[in-house]
C-alpha positions in Angstrom: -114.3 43.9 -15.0 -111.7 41.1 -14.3 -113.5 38.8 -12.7 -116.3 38.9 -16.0 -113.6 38.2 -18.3 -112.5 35.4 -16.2 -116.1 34.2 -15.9 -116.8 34.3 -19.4 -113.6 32.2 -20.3 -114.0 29.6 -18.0 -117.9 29.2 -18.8 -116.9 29.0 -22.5 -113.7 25.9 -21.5 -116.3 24.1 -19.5 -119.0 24.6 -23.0 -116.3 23.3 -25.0 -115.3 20.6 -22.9 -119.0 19.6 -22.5 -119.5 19.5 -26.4 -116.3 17.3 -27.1 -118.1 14.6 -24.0 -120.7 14.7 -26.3 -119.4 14.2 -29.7 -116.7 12.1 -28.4 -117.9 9.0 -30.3 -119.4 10.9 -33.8 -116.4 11.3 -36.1 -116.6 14.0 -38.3 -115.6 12.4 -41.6 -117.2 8.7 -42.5 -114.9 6.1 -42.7 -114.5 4.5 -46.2 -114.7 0.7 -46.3 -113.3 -1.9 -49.7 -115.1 -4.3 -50.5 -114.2 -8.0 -50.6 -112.7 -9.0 -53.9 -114.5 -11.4 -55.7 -113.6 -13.7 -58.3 -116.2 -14.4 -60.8 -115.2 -16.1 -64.4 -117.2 -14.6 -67.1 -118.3 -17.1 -69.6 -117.2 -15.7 -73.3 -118.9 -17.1 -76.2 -117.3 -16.4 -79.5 -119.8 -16.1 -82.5 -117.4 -14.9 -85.5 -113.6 -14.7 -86.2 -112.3 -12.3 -89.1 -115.9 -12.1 -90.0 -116.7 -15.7 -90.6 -119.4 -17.2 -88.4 -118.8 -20.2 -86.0 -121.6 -22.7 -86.9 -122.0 -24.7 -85.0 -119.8 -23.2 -82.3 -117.7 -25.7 -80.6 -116.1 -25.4 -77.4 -112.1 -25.3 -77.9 -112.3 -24.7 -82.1 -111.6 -22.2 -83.9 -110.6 -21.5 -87.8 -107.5 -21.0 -87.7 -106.1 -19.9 -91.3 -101.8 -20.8 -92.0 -100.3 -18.6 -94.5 -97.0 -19.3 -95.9 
């Protein structure tokens, strides 16, 4: 009865050492990777101030109204 007992256990440390051999190089979890930053300017266009249209709209003007 022993010697089945002892059987059993090292049959199931040899299984287990054969399985981790084998999965040695699959991780369990994915690894997670960032992306690259990237720096892209984002052309505006401004079409109306307080309301008031911009025509014609010129680059570097705007309305600008100076109460006292």
């Amino acid at each position: 009865m022993k010697t089945d007992l002892y059987t059993k256990s090292i049959l199931t440390v040899i299984a287990a050492c054969l399985l981790s051999i084998v999965f040695r190089g699959t991780p369990l979890i994915s690894t997670a990777h960032a992306q690259e930053p990237t720096i892209v300017p984002t052309a505006v266009n401004i079409v109306q101030v307080a309301g008031n249209n911009i025509n014609p709209p010129r680059i570097g003007e705007l309305p600008v109204t100076i109460e006292k």
